[in-house]
N, C-alpha and C positions, 0 to 999 in steps of 0.2 A: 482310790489310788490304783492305778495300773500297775502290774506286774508279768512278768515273766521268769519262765526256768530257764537257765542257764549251767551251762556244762564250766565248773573254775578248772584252774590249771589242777588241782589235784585226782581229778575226774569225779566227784561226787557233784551232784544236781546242787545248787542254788537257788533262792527268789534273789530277781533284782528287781527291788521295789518301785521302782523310778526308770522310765523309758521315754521318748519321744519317737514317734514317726510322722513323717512330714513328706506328703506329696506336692508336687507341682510341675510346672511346663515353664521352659528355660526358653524363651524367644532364640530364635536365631540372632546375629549381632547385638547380643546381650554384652556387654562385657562390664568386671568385675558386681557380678548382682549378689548386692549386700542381703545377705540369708537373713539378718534377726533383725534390721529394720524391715523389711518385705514379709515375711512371715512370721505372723504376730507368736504361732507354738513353737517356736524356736528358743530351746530355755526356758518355755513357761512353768518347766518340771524338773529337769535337770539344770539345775548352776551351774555346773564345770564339767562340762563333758569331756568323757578321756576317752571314750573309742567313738568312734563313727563308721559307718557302713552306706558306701552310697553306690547307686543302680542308674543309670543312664540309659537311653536308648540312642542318642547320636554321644560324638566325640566332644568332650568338652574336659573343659579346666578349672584347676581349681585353686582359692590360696587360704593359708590358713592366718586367722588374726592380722593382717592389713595388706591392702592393696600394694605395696611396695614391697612384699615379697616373690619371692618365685613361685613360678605357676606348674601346678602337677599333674600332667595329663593323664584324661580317664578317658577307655576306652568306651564304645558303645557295648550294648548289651552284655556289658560284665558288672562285676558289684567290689568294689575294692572298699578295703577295711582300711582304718587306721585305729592303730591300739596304744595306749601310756602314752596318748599326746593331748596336753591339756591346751585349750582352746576357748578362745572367747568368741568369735565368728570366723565365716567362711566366706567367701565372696567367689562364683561363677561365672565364666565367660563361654558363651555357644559360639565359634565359628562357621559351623559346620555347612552352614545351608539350608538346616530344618529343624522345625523346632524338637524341644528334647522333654522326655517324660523325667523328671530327675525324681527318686526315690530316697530318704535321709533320714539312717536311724541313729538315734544316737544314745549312750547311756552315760 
């Protein structure tokens, strides 16, 4: 079982026993790339992920739990969180022109 320390909101260190990290490369005119059919360790560890942390190297988007929701722009080379949002998949689209290194942590 994988673990990590983590800092909880009361400042004392935690183990969270359960993590996923997940690399890959997002085509250019990708649109809507379903995360947990395409990536077999997506939930292979975590059931119900409530935060996510994703790293991009071009601009791309993002939606959470079905393609007919609205799309949440992330920029390149930054890393944006999402915390207390529970989620069954994710689905990415590249625009950009190049393809993208996307980086996806989730707990």
């Amino acid at each position: 079982m994988s673990q990590v320390i983590i800092n909880n909101p009361n400042g004392k260190a935690q183990v969270c026993p359960k993590y996923e990290s997940i690399e890959f490369t997002l085509n250019t005119g990708e649109t809507d790339y379903d995360l947990a059919s395409n990536q077999a360790t997506f939930k292979a560890v975590v059931d119900n992920p409530q935060y996510v942390r994703i790293s991009t190297t071009q601009n791309i988007s993002i939606k959470f739990n079905a393609t007919t929701n609205h799309a949440i722009s992330l920029n390149a080379n930054t890393s944006t969180e999402f915390d207390r949002q529970i989620f069954d998949n994710m689905y990415l689209s590249n625009s950009s022109g190049s393809g993208s290194t996307v980086r996806v942590y989730v707990k």
